[in-house]
DRENDO-1510 file (C-alpha; in Angstrom, 1 decimal, always signed):
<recs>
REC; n; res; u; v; w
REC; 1; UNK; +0.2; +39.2; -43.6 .
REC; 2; UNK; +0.5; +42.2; -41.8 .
REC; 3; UNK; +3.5; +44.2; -39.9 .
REC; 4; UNK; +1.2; +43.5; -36.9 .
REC; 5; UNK; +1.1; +39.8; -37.0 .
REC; 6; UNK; +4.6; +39.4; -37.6 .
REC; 7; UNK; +5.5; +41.7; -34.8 .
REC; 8; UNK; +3.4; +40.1; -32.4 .
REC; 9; UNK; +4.8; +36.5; -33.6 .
REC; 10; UNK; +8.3; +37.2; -32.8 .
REC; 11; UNK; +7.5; +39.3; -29.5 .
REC; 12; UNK; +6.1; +36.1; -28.6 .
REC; 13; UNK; +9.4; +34.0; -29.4 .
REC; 14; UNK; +11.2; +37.1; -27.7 .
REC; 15; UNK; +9.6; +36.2; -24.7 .
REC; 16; UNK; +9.9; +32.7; -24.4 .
REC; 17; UNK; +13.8; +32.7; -25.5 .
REC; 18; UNK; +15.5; +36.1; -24.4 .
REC; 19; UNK; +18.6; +35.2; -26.3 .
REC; 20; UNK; +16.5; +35.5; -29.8 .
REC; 21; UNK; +15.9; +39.3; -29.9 .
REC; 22; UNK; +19.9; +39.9; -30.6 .
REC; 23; UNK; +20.0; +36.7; -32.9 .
REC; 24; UNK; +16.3; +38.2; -34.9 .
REC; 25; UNK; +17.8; +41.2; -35.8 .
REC; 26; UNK; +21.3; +39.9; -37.0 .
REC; 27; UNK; +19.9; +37.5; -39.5 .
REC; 28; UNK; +17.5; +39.7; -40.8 .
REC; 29; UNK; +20.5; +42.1; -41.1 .
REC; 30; UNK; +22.2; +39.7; -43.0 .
REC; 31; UNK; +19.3; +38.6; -45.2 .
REC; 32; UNK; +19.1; +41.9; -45.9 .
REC; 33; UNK; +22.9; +42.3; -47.0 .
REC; 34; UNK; +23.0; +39.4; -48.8 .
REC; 35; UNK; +19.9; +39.9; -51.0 .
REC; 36; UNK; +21.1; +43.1; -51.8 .
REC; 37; UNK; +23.9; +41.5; -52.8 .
REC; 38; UNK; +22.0; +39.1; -55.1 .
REC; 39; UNK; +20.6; +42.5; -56.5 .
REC; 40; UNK; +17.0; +41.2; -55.4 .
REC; 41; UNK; +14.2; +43.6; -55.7 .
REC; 42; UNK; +12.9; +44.9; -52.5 .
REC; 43; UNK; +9.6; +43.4; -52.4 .
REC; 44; UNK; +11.7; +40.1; -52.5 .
REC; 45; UNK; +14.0; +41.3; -49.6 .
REC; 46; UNK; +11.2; +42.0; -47.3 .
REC; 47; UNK; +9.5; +39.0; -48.1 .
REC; 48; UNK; +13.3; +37.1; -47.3 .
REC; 49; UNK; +13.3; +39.5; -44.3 .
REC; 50; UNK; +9.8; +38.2; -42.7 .
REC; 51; UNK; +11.3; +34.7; -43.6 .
REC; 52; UNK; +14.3; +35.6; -41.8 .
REC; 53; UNK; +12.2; +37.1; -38.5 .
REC; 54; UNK; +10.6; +34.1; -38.4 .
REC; 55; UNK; +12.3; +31.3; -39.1 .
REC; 56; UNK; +12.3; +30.1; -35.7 .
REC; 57; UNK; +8.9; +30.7; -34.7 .
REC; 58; UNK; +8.2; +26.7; -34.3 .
REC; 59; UNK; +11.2; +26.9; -31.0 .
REC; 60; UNK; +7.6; +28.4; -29.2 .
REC; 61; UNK; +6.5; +24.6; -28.8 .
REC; 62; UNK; +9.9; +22.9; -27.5 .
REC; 63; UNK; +10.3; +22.9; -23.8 .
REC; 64; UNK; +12.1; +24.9; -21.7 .
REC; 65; UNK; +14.1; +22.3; -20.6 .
REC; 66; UNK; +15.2; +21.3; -24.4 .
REC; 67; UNK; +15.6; +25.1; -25.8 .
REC; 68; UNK; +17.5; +26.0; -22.9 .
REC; 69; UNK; +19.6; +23.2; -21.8 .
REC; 70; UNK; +22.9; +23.9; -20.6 .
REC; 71; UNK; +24.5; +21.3; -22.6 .
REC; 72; UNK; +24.1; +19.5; -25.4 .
REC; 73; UNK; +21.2; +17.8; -26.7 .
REC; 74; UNK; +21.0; +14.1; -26.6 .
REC; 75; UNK; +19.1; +12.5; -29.5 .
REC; 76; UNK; +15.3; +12.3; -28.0 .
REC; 77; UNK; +16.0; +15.6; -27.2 .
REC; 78; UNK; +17.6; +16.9; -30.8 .
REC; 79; UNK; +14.6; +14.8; -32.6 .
REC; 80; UNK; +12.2; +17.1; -30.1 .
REC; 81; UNK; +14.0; +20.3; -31.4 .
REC; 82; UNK; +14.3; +19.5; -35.3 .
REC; 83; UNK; +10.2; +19.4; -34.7 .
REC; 84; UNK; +10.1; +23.5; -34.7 .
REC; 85; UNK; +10.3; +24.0; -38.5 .
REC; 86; UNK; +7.3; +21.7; -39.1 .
REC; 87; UNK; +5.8; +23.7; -35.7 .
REC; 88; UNK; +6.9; +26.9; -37.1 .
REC; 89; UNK; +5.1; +26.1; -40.5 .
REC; 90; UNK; +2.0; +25.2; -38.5 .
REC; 91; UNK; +2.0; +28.7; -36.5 .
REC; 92; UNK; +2.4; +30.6; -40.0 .
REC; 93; UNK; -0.9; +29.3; -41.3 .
REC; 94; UNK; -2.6; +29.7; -38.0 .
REC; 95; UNK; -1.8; +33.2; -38.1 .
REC; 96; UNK; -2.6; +33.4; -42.1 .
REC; 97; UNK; +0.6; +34.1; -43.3 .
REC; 98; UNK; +1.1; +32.0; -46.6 .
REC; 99; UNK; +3.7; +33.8; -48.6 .
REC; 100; UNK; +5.4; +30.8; -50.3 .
REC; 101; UNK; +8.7; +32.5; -49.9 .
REC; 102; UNK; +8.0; +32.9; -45.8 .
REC; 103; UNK; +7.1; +29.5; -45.9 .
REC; 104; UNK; +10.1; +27.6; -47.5 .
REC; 105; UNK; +12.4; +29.3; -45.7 .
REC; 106; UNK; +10.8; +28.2; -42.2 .
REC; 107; UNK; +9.8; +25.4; -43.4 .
REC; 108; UNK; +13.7; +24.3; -45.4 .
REC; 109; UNK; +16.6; +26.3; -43.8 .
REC; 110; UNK; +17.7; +22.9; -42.0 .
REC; 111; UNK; +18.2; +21.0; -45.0 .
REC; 112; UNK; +21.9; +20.4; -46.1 .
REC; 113; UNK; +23.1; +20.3; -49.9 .
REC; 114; UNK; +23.8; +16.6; -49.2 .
REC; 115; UNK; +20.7; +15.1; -48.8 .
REC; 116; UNK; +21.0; +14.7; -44.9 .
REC; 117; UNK; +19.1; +18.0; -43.5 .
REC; 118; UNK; +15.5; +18.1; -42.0 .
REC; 119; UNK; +12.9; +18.0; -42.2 .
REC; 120; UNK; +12.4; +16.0; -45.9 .
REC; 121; UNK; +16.1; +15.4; -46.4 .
REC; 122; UNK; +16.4; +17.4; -49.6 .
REC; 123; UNK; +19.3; +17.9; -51.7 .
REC; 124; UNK; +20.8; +20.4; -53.8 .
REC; 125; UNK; +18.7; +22.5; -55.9 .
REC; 126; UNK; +15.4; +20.6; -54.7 .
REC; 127; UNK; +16.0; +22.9; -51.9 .
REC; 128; UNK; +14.2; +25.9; -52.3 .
REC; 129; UNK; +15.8; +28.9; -52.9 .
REC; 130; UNK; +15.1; +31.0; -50.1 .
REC; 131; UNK; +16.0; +28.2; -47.5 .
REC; 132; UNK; +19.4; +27.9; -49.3 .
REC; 133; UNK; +19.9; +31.6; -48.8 .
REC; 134; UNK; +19.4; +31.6; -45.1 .
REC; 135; UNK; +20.8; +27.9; -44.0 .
REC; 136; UNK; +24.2; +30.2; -44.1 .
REC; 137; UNK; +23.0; +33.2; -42.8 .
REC; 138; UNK; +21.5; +30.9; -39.4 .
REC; 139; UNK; +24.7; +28.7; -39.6 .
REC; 140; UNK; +27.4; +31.8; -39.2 .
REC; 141; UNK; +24.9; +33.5; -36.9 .
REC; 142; UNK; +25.1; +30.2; -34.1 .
REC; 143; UNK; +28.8; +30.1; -35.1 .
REC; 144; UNK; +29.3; +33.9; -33.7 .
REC; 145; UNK; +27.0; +34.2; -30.9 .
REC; 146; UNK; +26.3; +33.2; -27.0 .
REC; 147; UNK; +24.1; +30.0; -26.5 .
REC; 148; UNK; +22.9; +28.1; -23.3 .
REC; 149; UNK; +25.6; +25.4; -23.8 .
REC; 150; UNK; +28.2; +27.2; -26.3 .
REC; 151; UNK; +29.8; +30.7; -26.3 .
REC; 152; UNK; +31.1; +31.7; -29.8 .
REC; 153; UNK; +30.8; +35.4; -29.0 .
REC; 154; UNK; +34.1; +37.7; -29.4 .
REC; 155; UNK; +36.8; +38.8; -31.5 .
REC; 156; UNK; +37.7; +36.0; -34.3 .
REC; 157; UNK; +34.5; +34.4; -34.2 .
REC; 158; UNK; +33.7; +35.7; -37.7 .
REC; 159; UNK; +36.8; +34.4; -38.5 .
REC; 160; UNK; +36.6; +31.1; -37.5 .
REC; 161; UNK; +32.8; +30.7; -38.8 .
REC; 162; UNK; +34.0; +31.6; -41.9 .
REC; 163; UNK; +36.1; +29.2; -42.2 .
REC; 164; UNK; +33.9; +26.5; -41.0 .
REC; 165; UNK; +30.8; +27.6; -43.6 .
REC; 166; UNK; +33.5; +27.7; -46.4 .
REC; 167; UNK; +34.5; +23.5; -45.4 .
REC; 168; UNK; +30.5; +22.8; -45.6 .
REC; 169; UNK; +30.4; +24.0; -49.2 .
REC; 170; UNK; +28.4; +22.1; -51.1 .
REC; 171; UNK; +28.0; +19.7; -48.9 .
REC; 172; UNK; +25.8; +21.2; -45.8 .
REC; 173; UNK; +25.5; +24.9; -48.3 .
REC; 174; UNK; +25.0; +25.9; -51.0 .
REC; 175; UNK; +28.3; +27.0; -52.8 .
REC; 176; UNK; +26.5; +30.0; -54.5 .
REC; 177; UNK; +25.5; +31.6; -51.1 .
REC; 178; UNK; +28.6; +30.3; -49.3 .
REC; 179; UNK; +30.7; +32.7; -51.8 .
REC; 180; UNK; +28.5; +35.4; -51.8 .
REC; 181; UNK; +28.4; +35.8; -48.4 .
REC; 182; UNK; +31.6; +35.4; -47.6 .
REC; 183; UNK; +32.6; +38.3; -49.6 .
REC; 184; UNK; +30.8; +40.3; -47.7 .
REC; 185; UNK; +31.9; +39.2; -44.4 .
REC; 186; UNK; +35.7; +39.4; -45.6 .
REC; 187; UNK; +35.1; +42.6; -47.2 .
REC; 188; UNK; +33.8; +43.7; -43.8 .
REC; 189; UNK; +30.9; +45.1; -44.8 .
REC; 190; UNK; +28.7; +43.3; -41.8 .
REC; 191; UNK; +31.3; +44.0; -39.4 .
REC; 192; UNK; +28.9; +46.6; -38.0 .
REC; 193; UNK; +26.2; +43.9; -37.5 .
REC; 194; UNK; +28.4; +41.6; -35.0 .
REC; 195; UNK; +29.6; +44.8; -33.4 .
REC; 196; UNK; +26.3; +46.6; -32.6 .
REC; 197; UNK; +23.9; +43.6; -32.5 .
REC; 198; UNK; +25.9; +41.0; -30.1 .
REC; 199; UNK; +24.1; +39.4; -27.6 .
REC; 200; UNK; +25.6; +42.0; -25.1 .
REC; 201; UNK; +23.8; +44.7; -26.5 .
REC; 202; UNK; +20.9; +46.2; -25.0 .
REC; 203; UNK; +18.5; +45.7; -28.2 .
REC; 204; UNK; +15.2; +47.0; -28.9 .
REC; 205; UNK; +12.3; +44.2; -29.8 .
REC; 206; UNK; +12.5; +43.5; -33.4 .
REC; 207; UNK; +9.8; +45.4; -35.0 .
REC; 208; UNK; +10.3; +49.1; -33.4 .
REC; 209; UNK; +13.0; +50.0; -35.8 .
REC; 210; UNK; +12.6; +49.2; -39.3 .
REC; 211; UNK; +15.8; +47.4; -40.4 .
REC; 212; UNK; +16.0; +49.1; -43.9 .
REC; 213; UNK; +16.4; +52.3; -41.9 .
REC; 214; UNK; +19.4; +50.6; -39.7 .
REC; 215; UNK; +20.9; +49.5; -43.1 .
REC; 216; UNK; +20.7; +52.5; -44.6 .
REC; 217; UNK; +22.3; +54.4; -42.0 .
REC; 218; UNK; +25.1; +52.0; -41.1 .
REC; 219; UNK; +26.0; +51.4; -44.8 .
REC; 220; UNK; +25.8; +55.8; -45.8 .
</recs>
């Protein structure tokens, strides 16, 4: 696995969903935050980060007229769309990329504390850790930004996601990583990641900044 390889898988996500640069960036941000929260070491966070970049790599496969809908999905359409972590799993090994920690996350960050995720319906701790990490970092990030059918961009988004992540405590999240991140949201220390990565921003393509460097320099 190679900076390469995962640059050039997202660029090619980038380019069939314009919305995704913005939304790449922010949750890799927030991976970021969080782990260090977690006090991970930092081969682990940019192992998480990777997972984070590519979580969404399977949306390349679902039609244009399914990813960008102008309206909600109606349930051929949502069973079409809960295929791109399986798809995004396959597009991982095609491009040799077998980190278990990458994989899990791609693979698991749809499944719910409850049992009634996708795509195996795990529960609880059977989900694996990374995917448990980053079901709330991707759930607050659609709750805050600007989607084809849905625009939950603006002041007191945050606010409001909050709260909706903290009523899906350990039952869609895990309550761990519900708490922890949380804290940092309320403590405002990613309030510089929803200010200068919305989906109004003019953004470079993931990859040409390192995001430790953008951490580091927002958090001195």
């Amino acid at each position: 696995m190679t900076p390469a390889s995962v640059h050039a898988l997202v660029r090619s996500l980038e380019d069939k969903d314009g919305y995704t640069a913005a939304h790449t960036w922010r949750v890799v941000l927030y991976t970021r935050a969080l782990a260090e929260r977690f006090g991970l070491e930092p081969a682990i966070i940019e192992r998480l980060s990777i997972g984070a970049a590519l979580h969404d790599i399977g949306k390349i496969d679902i039609p244009d007229r399914i990813l960008k809908k102008p309206g909600p999905l109606n349930e051929d359409e949502w069973a079409i769309m809960r295929r791109h972590t399986l798809l995004g799993l396959e597009h991982l090994r095609t491009a040799g990329i077998d980190d278990p920690l990458v994989c899990e996350l791609v693979r698991s960050h749809h499944e719910r504390a409850d049992g009634l995720g996708y795509p195996d319906g795990l529960a609880g701790n059977d989900i694996p850790r990374a995917a448990r990490f980053f079901a709330v970092i991707d759930a607050f990030d659609a709750m805050t930004s600007a989607r084809p059918y849905l625009d939950r961009s603006g002041p007191g988004a945050g606010d409001i996601a909050a709260r909706e992540i903290e009523r899906g405590r350990g039952t869609r999240y895990c309550g761990l990583c519900v708490d922890a991140f949380l804290d940092l949201y309320r403590s405002g220390r990613l309030a510089w990641v929803l200010e200068y990565f919305n989906d109004r921003c003019d953004l470079p393509a993931y990859g040409q900044i390192p995001p430790a460097a953008i951490h580091a320099s927002r958090l001195a």
